[in-house]
C-alpha positions as CSV (number, residue, x, y, z in Angstrom):
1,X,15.1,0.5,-46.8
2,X,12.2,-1.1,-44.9
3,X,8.5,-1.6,-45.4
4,X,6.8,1.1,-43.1
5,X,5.1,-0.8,-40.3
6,X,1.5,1.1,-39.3
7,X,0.8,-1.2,-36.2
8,X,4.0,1.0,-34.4
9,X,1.6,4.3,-34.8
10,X,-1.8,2.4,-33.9
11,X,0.5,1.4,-30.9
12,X,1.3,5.2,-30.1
13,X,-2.1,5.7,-30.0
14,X,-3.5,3.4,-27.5
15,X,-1.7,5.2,-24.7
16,X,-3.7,7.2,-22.5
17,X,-1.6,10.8,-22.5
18,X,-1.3,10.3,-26.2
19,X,-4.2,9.4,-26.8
20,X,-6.0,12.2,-25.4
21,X,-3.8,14.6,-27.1
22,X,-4.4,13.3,-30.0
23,X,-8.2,13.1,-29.8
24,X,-7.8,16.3,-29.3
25,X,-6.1,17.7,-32.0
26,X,-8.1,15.2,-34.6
27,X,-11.4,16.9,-33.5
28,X,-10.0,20.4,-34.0
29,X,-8.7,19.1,-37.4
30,X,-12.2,18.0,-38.3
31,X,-13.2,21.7,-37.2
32,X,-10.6,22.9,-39.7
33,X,-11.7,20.1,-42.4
34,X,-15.3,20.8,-42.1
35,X,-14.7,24.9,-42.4
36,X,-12.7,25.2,-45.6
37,X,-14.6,22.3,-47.0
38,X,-17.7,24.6,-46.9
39,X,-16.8,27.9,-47.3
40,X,-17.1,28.2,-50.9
41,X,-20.5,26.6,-51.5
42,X,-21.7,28.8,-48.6
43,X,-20.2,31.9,-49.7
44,X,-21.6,31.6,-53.7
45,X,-24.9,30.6,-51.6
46,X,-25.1,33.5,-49.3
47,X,-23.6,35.7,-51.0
48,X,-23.4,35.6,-54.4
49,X,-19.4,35.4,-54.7
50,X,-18.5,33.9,-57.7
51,X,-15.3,31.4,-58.0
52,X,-12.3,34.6,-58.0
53,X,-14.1,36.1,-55.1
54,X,-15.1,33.4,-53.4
55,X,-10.6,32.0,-53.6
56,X,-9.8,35.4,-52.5
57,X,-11.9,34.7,-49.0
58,X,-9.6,32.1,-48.3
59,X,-6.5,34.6,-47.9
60,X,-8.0,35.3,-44.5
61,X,-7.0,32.1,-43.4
62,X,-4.6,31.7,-44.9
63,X,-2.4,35.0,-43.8
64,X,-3.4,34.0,-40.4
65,X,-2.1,30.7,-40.2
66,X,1.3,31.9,-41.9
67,X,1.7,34.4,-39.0
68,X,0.6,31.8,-36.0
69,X,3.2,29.1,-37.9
70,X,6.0,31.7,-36.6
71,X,4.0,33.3,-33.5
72,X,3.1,30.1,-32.4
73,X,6.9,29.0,-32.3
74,X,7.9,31.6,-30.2
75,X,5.3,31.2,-27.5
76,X,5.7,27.7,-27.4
77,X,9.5,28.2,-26.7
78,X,8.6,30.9,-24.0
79,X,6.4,28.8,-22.1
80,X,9.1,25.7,-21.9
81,X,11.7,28.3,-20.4
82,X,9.0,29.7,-18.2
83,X,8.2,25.8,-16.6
84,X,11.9,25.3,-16.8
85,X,12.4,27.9,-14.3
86,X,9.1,27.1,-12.5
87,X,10.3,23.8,-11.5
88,X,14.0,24.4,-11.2
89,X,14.9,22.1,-14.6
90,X,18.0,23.6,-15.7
91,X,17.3,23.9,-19.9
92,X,20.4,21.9,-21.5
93,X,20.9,23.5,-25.1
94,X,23.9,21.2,-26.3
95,X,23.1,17.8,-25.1
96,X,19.3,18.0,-25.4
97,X,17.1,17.5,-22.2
98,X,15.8,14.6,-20.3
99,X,12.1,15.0,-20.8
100,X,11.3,12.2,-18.2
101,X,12.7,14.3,-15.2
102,X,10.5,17.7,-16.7
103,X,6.8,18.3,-16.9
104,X,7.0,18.6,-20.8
105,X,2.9,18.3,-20.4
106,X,2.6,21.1,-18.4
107,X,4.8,23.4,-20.6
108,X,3.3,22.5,-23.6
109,X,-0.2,22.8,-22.6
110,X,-0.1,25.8,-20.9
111,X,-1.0,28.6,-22.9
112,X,-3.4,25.6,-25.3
113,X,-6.4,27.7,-23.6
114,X,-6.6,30.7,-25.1
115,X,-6.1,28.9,-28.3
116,X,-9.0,27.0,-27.6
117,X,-11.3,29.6,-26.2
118,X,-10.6,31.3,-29.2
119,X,-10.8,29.0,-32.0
120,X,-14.0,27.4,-30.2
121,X,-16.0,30.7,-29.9
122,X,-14.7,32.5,-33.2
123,X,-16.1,28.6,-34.6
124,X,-19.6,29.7,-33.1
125,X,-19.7,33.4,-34.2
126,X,-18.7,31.9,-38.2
127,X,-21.5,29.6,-38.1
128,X,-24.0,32.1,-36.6
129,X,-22.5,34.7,-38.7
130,X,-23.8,33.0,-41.9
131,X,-26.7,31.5,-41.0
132,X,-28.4,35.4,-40.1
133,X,-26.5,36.4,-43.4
134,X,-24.0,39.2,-41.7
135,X,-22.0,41.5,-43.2
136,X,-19.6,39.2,-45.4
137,X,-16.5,40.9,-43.3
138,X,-17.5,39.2,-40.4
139,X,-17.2,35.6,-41.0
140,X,-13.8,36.8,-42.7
141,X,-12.8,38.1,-39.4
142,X,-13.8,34.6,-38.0
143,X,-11.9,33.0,-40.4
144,X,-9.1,35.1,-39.6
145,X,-9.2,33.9,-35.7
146,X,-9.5,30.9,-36.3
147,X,-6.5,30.6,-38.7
148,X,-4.8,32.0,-35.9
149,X,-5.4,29.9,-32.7
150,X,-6.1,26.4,-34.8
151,X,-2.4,26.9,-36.2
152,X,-0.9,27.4,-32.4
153,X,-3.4,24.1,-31.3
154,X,-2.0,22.0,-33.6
155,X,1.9,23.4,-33.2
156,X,1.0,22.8,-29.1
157,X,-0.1,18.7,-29.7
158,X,2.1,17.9,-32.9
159,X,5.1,18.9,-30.8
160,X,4.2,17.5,-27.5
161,X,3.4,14.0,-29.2
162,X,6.8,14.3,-30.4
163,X,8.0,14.9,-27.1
164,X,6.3,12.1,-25.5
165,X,8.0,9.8,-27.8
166,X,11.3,11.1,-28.5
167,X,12.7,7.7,-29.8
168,X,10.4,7.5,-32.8
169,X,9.1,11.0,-33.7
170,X,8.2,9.6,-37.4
171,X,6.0,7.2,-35.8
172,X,4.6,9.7,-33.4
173,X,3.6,12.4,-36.6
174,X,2.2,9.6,-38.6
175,X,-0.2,8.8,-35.4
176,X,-1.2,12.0,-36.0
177,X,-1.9,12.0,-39.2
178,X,-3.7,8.8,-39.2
179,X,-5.9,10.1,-36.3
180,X,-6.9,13.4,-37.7
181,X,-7.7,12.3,-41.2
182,X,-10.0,9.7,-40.7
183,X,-11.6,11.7,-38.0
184,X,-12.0,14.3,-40.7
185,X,-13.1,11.9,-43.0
186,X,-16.3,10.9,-40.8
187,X,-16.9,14.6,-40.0
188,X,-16.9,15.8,-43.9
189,X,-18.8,12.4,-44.0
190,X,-21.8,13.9,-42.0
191,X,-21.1,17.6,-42.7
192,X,-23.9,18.4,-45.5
193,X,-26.3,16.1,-43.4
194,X,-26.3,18.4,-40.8
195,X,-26.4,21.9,-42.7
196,X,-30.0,20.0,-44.1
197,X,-30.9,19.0,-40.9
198,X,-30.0,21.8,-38.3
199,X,-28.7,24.7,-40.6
200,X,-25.7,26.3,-40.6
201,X,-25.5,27.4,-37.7
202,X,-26.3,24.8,-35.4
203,X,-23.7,22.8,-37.2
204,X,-21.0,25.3,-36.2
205,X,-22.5,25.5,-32.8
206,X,-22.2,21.6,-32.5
207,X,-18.3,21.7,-33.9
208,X,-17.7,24.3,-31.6
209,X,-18.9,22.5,-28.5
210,X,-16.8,19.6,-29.5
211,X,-14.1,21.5,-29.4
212,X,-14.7,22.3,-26.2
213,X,-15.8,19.4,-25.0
214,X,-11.5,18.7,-25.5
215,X,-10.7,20.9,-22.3
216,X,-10.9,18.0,-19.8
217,X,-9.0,15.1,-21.6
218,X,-6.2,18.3,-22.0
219,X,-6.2,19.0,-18.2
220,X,-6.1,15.0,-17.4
221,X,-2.8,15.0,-19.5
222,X,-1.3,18.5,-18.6
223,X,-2.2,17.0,-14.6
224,X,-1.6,13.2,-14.7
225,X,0.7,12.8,-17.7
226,X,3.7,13.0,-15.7
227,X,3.0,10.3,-13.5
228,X,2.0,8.2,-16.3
229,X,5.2,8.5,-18.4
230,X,7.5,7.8,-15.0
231,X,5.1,4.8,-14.5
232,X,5.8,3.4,-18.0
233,X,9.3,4.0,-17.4
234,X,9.4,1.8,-15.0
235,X,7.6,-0.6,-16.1
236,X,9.8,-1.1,-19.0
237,X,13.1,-0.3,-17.0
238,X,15.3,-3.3,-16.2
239,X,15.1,-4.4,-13.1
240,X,18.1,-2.6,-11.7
241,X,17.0,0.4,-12.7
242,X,13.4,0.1,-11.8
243,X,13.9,0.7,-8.0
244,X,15.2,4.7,-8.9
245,X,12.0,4.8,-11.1
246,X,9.1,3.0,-9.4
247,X,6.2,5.4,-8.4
248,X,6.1,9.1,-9.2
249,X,7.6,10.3,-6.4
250,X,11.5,9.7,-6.9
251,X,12.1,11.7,-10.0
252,X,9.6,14.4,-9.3
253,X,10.7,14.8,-6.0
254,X,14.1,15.5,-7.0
255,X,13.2,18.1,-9.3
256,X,11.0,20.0,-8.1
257,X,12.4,20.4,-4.4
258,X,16.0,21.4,-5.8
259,X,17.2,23.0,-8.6
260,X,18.8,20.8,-10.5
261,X,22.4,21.0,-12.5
262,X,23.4,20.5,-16.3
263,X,21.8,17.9,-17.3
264,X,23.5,15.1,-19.3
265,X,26.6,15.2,-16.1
């Protein structure tokens, strides 16, 4: 038994793929916070829903974030085998694979996208939806979209934090977790100032553009973070082994000009 150390996850976080990933993922969090947060005063405000009707709203959700946990899943295992074979990485199911010699950024980001182009827009039809006082379906059918693409966004960065720090994936989950709730924590913070201030539906529109506003730091990673990890690697390689390592070039090389055999050999 020992005394859980927090500096190890503030360390985590001050590298730059990680970092970026997990700015990421702590702003879309703060989306998520701010929405269920306010959906029930809204809803008895709008529309007259009283405390049963307005718990029955959140099913929407709900329901869609129980079928992106398993849809999710799926995808994000297609799009690893479909990189695999894009660069020739032979997948290794027995001995695990070496994640330095494989893009893991590039599989893991690439279907993020549509997650965020729909989360971030179905974000700015919800606000917009209750600030002109629509038809209560259709901020359910926001709800609903948004349940489903936030749930893939945050499968897609939880497990690709994970993977960027294979030897301590507890410390890598509670960086996440640190991150995202005290980002949350300022947003809710602010939240009710800016329903006052701008209305609802500015407030939405302002979350939504923040979410947007996550695309570049995403490509950055899903581009550079390849190069950064090999670089750290050997940096922190002993000497002997740092000649293999040093620069980009060596591994990537390799890999992506031959295919490669079973790993682990």
């Amino acid at each position: 038994m020992r005394f859980p150390n927090p500096l190890k996850s503030l360390g985590i976080i001050s590298h730059k793929n990680t970092a970026l990933v997990l700015s990421s993922n702590a702003i879309f969090y703060v989306k998520y916070s701010c929405i269920q947060a306010s959906l029930s005063p809204l809803l008895m405000k709008i529309y007259g829903l009283n405390t049963l009707q307005v718990g029955l709203t959140y099913l929407a959700f709900g329901i869609a974030s129980a079928l992106a946990s398993y849809g999710a899943g799926k995808i994000t295992d297609y799009d690893y085998r479909k990189t695999a074979i894009a660069h020739g990485f032979t997948i290794n199911k027995v001995s695990g694979d070496k994640l330095l010699e494989f893009p893991i950024e590039k599989a893991r980001l690439r279907t993020v996208w549509c997650y965020i182009f729909i989360s971030s827009t179905s974000t700015l039809g919800y606000g917009w939806a209750l600030q002109m006082r629509a038809h209560l379906s259709v901020p359910l059918i926001m709800q609903f979209l948004i349940g489903l693409a936030v749930t893939g966004i945050f499968n897609v960065c939880n497990t690709l934090i994970v993977d960027l720090h294979p030897s301590a994936p507890a410390t890598a989950s509670a960086s996440v977790s640190i991150t995202r709730c005290l980002t949350a924590a300022l947003g809710l913070s602010v939240q009710q100032l800016l329903f006052d201030s701008i209305g609802t539906g500015w407030t939405f529109t302002l979350i939504s553009a923040l979410c947007y506003m996550t695309v570049p730091g995403l490509i950055v990673v899903r581009c550079r973070g390849w190069d950064w990890r090999l670089d750290k690697a050997a940096q922190t390689a002993p000497s002997g082994a740092r000649h293999t390592m040093a620069g980009s070039g060596g591994v990537k090389s390799k890999n992506l000009t031959q295919p490669k055999k079973v790993l682990g050999h």
